[in-house]
C-alpha positions as CSV (number, residue, x, y, z in Angstrom):
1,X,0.0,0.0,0.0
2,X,3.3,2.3,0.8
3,X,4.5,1.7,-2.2
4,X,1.5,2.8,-4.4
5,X,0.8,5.9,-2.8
6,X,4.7,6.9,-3.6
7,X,4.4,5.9,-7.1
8,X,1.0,8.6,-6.7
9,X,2.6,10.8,-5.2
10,X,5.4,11.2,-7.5
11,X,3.1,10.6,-10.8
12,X,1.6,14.3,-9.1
13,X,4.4,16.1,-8.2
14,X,5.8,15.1,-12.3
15,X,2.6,16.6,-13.6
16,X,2.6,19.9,-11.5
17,X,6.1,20.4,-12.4
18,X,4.7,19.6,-15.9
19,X,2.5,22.4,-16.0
20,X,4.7,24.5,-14.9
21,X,7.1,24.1,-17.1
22,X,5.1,23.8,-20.7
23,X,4.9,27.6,-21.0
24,X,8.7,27.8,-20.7
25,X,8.9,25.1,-23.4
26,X,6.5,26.3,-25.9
27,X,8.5,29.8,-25.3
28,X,11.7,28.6,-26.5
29,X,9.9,26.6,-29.0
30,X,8.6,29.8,-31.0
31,X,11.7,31.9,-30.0
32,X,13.9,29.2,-31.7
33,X,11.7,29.4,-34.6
34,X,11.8,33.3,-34.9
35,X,16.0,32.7,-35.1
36,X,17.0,33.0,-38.3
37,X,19.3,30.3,-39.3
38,X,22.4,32.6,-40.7
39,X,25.4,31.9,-42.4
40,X,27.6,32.2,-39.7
41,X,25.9,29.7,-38.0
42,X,26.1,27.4,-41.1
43,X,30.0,28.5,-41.1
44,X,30.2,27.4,-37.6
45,X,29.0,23.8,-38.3
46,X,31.2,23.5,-41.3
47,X,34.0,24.4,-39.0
48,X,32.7,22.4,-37.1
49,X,32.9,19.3,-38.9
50,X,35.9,20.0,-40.5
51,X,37.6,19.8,-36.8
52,X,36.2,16.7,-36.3
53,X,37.1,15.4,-39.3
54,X,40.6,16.2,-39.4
55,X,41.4,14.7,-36.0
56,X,39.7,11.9,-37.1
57,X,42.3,11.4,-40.1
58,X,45.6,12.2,-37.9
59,X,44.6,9.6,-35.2
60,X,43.9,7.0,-37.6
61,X,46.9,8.1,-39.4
62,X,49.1,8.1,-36.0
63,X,47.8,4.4,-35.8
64,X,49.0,3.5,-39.8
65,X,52.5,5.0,-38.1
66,X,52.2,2.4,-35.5
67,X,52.2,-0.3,-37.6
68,X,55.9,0.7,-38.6
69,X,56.5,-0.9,-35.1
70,X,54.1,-4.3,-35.8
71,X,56.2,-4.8,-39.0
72,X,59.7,-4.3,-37.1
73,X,58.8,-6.6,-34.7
74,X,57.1,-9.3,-36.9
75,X,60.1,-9.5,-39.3
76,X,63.1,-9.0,-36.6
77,X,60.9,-11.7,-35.1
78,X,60.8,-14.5,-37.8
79,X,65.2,-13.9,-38.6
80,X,67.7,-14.9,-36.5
81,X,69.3,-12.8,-33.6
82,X,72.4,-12.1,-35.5
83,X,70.4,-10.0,-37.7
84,X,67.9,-8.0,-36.0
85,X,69.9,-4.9,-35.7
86,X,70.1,-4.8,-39.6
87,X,66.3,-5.7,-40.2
88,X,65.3,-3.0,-37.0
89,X,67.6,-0.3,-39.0
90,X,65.9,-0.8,-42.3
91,X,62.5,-0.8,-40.3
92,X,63.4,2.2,-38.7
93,X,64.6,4.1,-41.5
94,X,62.3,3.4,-44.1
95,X,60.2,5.7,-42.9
96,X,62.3,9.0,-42.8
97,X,63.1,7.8,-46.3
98,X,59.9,8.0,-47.7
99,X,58.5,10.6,-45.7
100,X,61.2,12.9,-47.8
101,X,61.3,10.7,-51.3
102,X,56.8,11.7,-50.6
103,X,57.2,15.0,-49.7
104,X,59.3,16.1,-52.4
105,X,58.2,14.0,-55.8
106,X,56.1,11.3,-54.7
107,X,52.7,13.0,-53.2
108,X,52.7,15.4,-56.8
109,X,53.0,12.2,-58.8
110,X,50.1,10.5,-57.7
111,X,47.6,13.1,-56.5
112,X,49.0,16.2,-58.9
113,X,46.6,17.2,-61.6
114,X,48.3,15.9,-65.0
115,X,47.1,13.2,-67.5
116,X,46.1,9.4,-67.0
117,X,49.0,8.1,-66.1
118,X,50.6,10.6,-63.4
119,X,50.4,14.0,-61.9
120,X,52.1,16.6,-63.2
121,X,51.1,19.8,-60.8
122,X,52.3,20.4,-57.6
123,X,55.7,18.2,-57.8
124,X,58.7,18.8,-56.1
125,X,57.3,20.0,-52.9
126,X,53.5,20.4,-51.3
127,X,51.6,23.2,-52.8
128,X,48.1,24.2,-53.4
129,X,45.4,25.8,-52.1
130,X,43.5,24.5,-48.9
131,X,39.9,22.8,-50.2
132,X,38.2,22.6,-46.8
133,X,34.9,23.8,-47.0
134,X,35.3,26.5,-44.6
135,X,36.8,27.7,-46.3
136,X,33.7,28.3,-48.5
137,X,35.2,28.4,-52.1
138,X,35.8,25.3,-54.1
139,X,38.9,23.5,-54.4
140,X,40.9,25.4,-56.9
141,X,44.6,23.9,-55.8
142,X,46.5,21.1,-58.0
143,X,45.4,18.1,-56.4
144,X,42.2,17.5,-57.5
145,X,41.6,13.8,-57.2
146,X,41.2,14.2,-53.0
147,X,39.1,17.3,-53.1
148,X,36.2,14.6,-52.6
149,X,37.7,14.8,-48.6
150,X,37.3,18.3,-46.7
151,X,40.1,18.2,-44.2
152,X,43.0,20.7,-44.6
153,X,45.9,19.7,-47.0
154,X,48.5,18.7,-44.9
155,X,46.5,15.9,-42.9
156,X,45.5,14.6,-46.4
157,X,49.2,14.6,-47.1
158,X,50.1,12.9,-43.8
159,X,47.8,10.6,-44.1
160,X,49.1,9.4,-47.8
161,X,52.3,9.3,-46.5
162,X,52.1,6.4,-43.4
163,X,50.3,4.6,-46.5
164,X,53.3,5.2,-48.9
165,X,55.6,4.3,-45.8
166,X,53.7,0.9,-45.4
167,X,53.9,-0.2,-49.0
168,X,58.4,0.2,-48.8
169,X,58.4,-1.3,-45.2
170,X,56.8,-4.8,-46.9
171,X,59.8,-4.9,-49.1
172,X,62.0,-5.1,-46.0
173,X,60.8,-8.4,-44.7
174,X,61.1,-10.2,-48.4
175,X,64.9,-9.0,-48.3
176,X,66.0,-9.5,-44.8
177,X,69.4,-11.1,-43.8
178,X,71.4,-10.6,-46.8
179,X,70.4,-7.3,-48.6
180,X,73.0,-4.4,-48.4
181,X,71.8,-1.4,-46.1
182,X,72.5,1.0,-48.5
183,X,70.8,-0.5,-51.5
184,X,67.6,-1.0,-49.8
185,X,68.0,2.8,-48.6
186,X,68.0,3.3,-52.8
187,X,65.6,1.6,-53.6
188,X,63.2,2.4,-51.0
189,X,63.7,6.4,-52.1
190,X,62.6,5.2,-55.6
191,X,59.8,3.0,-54.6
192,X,58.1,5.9,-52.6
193,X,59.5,8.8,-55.3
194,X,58.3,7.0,-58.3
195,X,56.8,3.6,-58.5
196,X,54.3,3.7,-55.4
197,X,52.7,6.8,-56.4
198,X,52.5,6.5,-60.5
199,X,50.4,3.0,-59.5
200,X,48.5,5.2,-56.8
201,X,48.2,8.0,-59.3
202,X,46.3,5.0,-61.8
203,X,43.6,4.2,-58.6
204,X,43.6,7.0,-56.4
205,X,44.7,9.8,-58.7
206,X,41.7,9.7,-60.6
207,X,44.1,7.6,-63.4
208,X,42.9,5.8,-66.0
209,X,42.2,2.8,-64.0
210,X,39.4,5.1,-61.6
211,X,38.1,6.1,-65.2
212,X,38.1,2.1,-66.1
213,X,36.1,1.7,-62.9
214,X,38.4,-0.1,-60.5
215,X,38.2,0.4,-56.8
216,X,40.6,0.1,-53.6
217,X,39.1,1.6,-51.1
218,X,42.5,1.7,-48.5
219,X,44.8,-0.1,-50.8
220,X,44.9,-4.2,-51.1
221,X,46.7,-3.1,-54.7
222,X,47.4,0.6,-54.2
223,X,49.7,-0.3,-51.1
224,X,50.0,-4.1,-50.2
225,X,50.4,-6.0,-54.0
226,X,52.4,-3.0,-54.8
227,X,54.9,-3.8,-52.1
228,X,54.5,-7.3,-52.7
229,X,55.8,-7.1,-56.2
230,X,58.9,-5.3,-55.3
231,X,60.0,-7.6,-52.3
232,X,59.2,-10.4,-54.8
233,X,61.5,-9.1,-58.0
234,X,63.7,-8.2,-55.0
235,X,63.8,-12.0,-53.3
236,X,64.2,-13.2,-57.1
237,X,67.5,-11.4,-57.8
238,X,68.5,-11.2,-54.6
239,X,68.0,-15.3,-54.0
240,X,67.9,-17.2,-51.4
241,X,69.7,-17.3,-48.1
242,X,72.6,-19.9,-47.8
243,X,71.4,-22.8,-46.7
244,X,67.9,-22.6,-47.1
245,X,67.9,-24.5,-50.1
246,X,69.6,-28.1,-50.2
247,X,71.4,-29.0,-53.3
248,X,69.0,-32.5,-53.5
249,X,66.2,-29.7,-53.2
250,X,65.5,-30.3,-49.7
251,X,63.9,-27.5,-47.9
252,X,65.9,-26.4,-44.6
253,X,64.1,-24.4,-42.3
254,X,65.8,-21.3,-41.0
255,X,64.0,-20.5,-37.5
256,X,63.2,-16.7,-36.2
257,X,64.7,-16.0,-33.3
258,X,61.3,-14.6,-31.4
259,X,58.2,-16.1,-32.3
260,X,57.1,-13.6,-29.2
261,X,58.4,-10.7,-30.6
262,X,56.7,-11.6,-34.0
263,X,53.2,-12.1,-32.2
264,X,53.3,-8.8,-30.5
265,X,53.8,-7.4,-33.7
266,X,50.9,-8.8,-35.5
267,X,48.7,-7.5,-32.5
268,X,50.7,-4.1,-33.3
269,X,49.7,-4.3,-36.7
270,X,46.0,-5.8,-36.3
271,X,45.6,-2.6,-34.2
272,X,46.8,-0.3,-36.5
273,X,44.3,-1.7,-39.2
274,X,41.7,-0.4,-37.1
275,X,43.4,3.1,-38.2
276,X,44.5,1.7,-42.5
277,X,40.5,0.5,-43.1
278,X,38.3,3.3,-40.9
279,X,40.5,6.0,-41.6
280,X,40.3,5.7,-45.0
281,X,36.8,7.3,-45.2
282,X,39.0,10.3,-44.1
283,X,36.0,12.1,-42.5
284,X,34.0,11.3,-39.1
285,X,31.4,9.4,-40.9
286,X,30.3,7.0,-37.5
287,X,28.5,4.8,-39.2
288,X,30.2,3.9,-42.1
289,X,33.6,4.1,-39.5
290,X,31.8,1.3,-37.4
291,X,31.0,-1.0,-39.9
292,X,34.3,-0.7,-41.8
293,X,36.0,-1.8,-38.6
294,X,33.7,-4.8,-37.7
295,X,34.7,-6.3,-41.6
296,X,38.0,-5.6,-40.9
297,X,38.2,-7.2,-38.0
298,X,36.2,-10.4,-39.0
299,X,38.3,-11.0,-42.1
300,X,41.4,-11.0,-39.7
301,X,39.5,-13.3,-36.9
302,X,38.3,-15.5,-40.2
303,X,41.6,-15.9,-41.8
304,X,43.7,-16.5,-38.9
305,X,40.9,-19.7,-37.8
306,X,41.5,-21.1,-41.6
307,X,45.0,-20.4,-41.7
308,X,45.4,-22.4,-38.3
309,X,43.3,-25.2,-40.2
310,X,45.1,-25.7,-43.4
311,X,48.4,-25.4,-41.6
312,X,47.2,-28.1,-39.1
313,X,45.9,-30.3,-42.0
314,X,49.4,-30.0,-43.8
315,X,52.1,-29.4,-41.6
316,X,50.3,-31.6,-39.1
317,X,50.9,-28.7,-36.2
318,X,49.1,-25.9,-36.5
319,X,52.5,-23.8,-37.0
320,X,51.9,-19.9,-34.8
321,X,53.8,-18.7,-37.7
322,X,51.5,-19.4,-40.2
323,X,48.3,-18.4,-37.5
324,X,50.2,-14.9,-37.7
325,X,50.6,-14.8,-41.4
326,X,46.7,-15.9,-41.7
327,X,45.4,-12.6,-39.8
328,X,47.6,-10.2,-41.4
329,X,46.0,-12.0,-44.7
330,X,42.8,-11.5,-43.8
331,X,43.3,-7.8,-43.1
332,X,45.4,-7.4,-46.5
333,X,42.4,-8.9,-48.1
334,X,39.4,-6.9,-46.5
335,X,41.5,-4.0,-47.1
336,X,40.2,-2.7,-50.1
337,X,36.6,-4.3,-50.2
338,X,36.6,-3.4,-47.0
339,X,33.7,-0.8,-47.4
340,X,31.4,-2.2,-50.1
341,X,31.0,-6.1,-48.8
342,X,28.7,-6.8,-45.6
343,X,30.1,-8.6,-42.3
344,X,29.2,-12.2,-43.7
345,X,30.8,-11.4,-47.0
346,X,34.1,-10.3,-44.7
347,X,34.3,-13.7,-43.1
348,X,34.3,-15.4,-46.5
349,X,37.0,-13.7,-47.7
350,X,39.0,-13.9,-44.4
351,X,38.5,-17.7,-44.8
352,X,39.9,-18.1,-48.3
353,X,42.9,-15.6,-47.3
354,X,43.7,-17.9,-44.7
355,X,44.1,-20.8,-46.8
356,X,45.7,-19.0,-49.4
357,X,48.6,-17.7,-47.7
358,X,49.4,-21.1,-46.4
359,X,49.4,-22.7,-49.8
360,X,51.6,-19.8,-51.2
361,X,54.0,-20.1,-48.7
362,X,54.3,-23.6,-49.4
363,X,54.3,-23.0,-53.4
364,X,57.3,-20.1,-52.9
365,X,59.5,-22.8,-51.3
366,X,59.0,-25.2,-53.7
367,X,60.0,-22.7,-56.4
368,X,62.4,-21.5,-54.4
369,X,61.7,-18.1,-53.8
370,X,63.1,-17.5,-50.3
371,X,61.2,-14.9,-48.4
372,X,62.1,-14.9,-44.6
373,X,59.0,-13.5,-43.3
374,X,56.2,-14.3,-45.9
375,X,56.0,-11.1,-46.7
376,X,55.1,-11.7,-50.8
377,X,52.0,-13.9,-49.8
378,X,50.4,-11.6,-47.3
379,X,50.6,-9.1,-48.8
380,X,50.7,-9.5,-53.1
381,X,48.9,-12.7,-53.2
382,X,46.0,-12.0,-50.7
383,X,46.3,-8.4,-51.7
384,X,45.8,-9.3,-55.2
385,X,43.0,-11.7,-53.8
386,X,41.4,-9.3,-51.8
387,X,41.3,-6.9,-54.9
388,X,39.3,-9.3,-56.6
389,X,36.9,-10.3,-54.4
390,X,35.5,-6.6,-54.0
391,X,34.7,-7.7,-58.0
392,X,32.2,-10.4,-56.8
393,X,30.7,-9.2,-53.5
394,X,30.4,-5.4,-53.2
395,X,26.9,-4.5,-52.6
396,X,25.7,-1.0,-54.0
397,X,23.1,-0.6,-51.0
398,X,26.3,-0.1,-48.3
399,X,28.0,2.4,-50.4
400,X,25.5,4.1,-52.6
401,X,27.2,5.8,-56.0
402,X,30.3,4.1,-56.0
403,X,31.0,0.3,-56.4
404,X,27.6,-0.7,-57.7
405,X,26.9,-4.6,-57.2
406,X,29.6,-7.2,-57.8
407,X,29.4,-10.2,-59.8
408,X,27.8,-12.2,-57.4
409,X,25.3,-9.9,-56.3
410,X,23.7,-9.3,-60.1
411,X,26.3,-6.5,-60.9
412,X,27.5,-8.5,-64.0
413,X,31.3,-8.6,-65.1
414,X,32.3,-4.8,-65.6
415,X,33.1,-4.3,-61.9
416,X,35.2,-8.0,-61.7
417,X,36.9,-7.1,-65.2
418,X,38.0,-3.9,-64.0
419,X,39.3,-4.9,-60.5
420,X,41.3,-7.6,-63.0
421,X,42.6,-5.4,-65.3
422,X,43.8,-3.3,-62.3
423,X,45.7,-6.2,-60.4
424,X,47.5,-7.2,-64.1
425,X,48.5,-3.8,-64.9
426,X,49.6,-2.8,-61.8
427,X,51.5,-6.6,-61.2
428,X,53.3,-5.6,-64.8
429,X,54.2,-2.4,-63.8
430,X,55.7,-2.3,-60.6
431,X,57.2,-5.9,-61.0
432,X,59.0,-5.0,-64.2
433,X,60.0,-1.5,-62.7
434,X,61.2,-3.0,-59.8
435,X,63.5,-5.4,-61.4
436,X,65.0,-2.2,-63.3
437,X,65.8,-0.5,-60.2
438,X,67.1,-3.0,-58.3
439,X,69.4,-4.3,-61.3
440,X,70.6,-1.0,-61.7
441,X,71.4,-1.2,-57.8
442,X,73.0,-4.3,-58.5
443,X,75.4,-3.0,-61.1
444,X,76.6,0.1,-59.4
445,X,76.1,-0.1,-55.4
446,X,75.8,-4.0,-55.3
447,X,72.9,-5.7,-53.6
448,X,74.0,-8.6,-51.8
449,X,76.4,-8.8,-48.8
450,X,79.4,-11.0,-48.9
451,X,79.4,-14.7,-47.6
452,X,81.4,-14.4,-44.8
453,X,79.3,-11.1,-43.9
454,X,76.0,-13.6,-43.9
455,X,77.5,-15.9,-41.9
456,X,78.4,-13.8,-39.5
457,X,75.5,-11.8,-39.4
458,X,74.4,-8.4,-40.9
459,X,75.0,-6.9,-37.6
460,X,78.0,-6.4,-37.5
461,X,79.3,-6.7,-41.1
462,X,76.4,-3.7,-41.7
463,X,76.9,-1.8,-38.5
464,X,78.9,-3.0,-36.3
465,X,76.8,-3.6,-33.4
466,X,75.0,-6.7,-31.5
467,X,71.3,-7.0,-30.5
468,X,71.8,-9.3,-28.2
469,X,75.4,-8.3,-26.8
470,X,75.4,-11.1,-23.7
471,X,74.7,-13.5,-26.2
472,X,77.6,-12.8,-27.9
473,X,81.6,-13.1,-27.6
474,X,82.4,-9.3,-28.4
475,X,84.4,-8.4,-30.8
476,X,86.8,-5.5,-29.0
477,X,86.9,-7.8,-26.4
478,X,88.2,-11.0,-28.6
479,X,90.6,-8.6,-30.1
480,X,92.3,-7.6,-27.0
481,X,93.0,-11.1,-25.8
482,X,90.4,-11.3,-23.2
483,X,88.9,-14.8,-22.6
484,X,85.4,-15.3,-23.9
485,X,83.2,-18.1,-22.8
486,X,84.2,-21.4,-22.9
487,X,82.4,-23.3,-26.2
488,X,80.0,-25.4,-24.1
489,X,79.1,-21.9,-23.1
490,X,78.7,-20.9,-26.2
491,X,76.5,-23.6,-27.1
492,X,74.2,-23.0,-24.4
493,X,74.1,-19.3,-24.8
494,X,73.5,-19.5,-28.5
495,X,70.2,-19.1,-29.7
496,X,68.8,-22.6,-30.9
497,X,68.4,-21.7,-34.3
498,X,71.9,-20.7,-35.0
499,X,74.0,-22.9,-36.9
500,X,70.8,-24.4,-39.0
501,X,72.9,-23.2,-41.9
């Protein structure tokens, strides 16, 4: 009985306050009304959104830098300890190398006005008028093909870059432990000055492929096949690491020295995707954001479940190695359908990149194609696959105006031809380019260290220094006489992969 006559008496006191109130209300109703909605209101909004949109960009862009971290620990991860110092170098510098070979020729090349095939406005350095609107004029700059985002020039220019800086960083891994520091300095300068962007020019440029009607929505082919083709014309003429390949044509595995280290870079990296896929609508756009993240992160959850699978099935373990490789396929893969497919159409893919880097890994070794990491089929072959598969199940309803339907969903076979056409000519291209530059390395800086400096170790034939100095008898030390440790020491102290050579 308490209790109903306090539900009473507060269903009164709510309509007496009620009444009170409504006049109050209705006030501000009408007064609201009666305000004018004015342009510098509207300007305010814009600004607004603008704000938002740009921090958007820069965070998601500060996570793509984060993944330069993921990829220095997955590769140092999978080589051996005598060459971490070289692999963490080229890691390291890679970056600061593109960031300038971008800024001064690259970012011109591929989003400059021009013709078809690259920009010719605005190279040399960043230039242009700012195209937010804001602003309130229209876009009246030199790049023209990324007016279609609002936020201020330079975070559309940082942004491009942690993407250019990704696609030279693959290259790395392909190469590692017997690649000359220098040469992959050169050729990652003319990766990011001139191959990476003339491709990117082709998609993202508003190129001739845009015009054919090819999409990438954040860069399966604009980024990932693009560095997959260079590390593998790199790996060809590079060959493989001695030892790896028996003379009989027995297959010798070559440990990593960290299989942690490797797995805390894939997490680095599987969180930085959250920043490659979502950050590539380059404005605030919360739903689209949300549902770009949840394919994202299915495709990596799917691949990394079939890619533990297939390798249990052949391998008869289900190698952590390959478990790694599987996610970072499925995020290659969902990368540029990543926005046009729904979340069951994201699984499916995830599941046949998981299977499919497995079996290339398996098919490079039996061609003998050594690449230390698997760094060629993540990120070209799943890239490639990944490129194709926004062919067959984009869906026109989740993106309205752009894709249209994909094969598979009634769209016919213009969408699948031109997603084709794309990987070809851009496989072509940077493959044959590649080989050019890094013959031309060849010939005048050399590309591959000496014997003696493989055996030893890139670490200190490249820089002279240890990672793992208490691991090792140093070198001053040896030279002044002073006793090292005895070799059963040595043996013990070694890492266990050492010596599979």
């Amino acid at each position: 009985m308490r209790q109903r006559h306090g539900t009473l008496v507060l269903a009164l006191v709510g309509l007496v306050a009620m009444l009170f109130l409504l006049p109050d209300l209705l006030f501000a109703q009408e007064t609201a009304k009666a305000v004018p909605f004015t342009q510098e209101m509207a300007d305010a909004l814009a600004n607004s959104k603008v704000a938002v949109d740009t921090v958007w960009v820069l965070v998601t862009a500060f996570l793509v830098f984060f993944m330069n971290l993921g990829f220095a620990m997955v590769e140092s991860g999978l080589c051996r300890a005598k060459n971490t110092v070289n692999i963490l170098s080229k890691n390291f510098i890679v970056f600061a190398v593109s960031s300038i070979a971008f800024l001064v020729l690259g970012w011109g090349l591929m989003f400059g006005d021009g013709n078809s095939f690259f920009g010719t406005h605005g190279l040399w350095f960043v230039g242009g008028a700012d195209n937010s609107p804001a602003v309130g004029d229209l876009y009246k700059g030199v790049y023209s093909s990324i007016n279609w985002t609002g936020v201020p020039l330079w975070a559309k220019f940082f942004f491009q870059l942690v993407f250019a800086g990704t696609a030279a960083t693959i290259v790395s891994g392909a190469v590692a432990e017997r690649v000359k520091f220098g040469s992959f300095y050169i050729f990652s300068f003319l990766m990011v000055g001139i191959m990476y962007p003339i491709t990117g020019h082709w998609i993202w440029g508003g190129g001739w492929l845009a015009q054919l009607g090819m999409w990438d929505f954040a860069g399966s082919t604009v980024v990932h096949s693009v560095g997959g083709w260079a590390a593998l014309a790199g790996a060809i003429l590079l060959g493989p690491r001695l030892g790896k390949y028996a003379k009989d044509g027995k297959i010798n595995p070559i440990p990593g020295h960290s299989i942690t280290s490797a797995t805390l870079g894939v997490f680095v990296l599987w969180f930085g995707w959250f920043g490659f896929n979502p950050g590539s609508t380059m404005a605030a756009d919360w739903s689209a954001i949300a549902r770009i993240a949840t394919t994202t992160n299915t495709a990596a959850a799917g691949a990394a479940i079939s890619a533990s699978i297939a390798a249990w099935l052949l391998l008869k373990k289900p190698d952590l190695t390959m478990i790694l490789n599987g996610a970072l396929a499925g995020l290659v893969a969902i990368t540029a359908p990543c926005a046009f497919v729904s979340v069951v159409d994201s699984l499916i893919i995830g599941l046949g990149a998981g299977v499919l880097v497995v079996l290339s890994v398996l098919f490079l070794d039996r061609v003998k194609v050594d690449d230390p990491v698997g760094a060629v089929s993540v990120h070209l072959t799943c890239g490639a696959y990944g490129t194709l598969m926004l062919g067959l199940l984009a869906q026109d309803q989740l993106m309205p105006g752009t894709t249209g339907n994909g094969l598979l969903y009634g769209g016919g076979f213009k969408l699948f031809m031109a997603q084709l056409i794309g990987v070809a000519a851009v496989g072509v291209f940077t493959f044959g380019i590649s080989l050019l530059f890094w013959q031309i390395i060849k010939a005048t800086a050399g590309l591959r260290v000496s014997a003696e400096e493989e055996l030893e170790g890139l670490d200190i034939g490249e820089h002279g220094i240890h990672a793992y100095p208490d691991f090792q008898t140093p070198i001053a030390e040896h030279m002044a006489g002073i006793p090292g440790p005895t070799a059963g020491a040595q043996r013990v102290m070694a890492p266990a992969h050492e010596g599979t050579r």
